[in-house]
N, C-alpha and C positions, 0 to 999 in steps of 0.2 A: 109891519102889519102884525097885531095880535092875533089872536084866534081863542075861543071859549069854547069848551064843548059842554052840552046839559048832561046832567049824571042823571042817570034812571034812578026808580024806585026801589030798584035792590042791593044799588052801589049807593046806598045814600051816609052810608059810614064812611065813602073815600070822598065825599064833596070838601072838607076842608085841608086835602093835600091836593097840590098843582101837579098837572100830568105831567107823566114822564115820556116822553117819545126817543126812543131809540132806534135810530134809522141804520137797518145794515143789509145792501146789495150786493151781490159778488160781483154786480159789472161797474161800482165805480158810484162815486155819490152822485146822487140825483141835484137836480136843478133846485131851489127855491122852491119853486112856482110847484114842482109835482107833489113836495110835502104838504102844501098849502092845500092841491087841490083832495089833496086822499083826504087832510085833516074836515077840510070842509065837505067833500061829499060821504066820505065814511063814517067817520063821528062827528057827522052833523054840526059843524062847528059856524062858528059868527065872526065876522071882522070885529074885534073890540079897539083896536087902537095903537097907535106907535109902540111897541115896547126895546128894550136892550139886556144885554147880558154881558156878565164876560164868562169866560173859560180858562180854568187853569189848568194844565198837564204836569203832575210828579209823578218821579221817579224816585225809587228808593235807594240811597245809597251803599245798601249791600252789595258785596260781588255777587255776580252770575251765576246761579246753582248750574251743578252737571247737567242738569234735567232739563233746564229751560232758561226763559226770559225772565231779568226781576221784573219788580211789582210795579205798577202805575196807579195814580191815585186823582179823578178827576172832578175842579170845583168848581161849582157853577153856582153864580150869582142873580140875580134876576131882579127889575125892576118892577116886578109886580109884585115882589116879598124883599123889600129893602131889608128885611131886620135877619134874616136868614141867607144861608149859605146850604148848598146841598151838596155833599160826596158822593163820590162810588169809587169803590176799590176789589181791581182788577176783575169789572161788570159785575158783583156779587152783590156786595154792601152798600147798599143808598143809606145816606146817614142826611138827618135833614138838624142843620146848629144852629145857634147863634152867631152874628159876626164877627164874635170875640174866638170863635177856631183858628181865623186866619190869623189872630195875635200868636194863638199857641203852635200854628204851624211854622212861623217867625222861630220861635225858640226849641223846635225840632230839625233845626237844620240836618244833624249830622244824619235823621234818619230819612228825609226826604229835601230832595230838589227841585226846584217848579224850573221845568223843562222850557214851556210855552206859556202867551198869555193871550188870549184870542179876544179882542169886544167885537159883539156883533149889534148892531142900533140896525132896527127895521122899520 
């Protein structure tokens, strides 16, 4: 199941970028069904239709600074913008490319490794 939301009158410069929902609970991810129903009763959203994605998770292959965790780098694909791919690295940087990133992440091996590859079809 899809979901659209209408963009108001003051947001009318983010109408041609696709939302971003980033879902974060300390008790544990929610269900489907509770994204769905916040996306539809809070931002007002519409059943549009079947859509899928997938998900990629990298990790960078630097060693482990003293300080913390390396980097993650995650790419989401989406059936409603075939010609695009969208990043985020480590929650900061949304980078919205063309498909031809995933050629040049092929050829950055030694500085990242895709961890996971998640499709989700609704």
């Amino acid at each position: 199941m899809g979901v659209t939301c209408p963009t108001r009158e003051s947001h009318a410069h983010l109408q041609k970028y696709p939302s971003v929902i980033r879902w974060v609970d300390a008790k544990g991810m929610p269900t489907f069904s509770s994204i769905v129903d916040n996306v539809t009763k809070l931002l007002h959203g519409r059943h549009a239709g079947r859509w899928n994605m997938t998900c990629k998770v990298f990790r960078d292959t630097n060693p482990v600074q003293k300080t913390g965790t390396g980097k993650f780098m995650y790419q989401v694909a989406l059936s409603q913008h075939p010609r695009h791919v969208y990043c985020m690295v480590d929650g900061s940087v949304l980078v919205e490319a063309d498909k031809e990133l995933e050629n040049v992440l092929g050829k950055l091996k030694n500085l990242w490794v895709m961890r996971q590859s998640v499709p989700v079809e609704v």
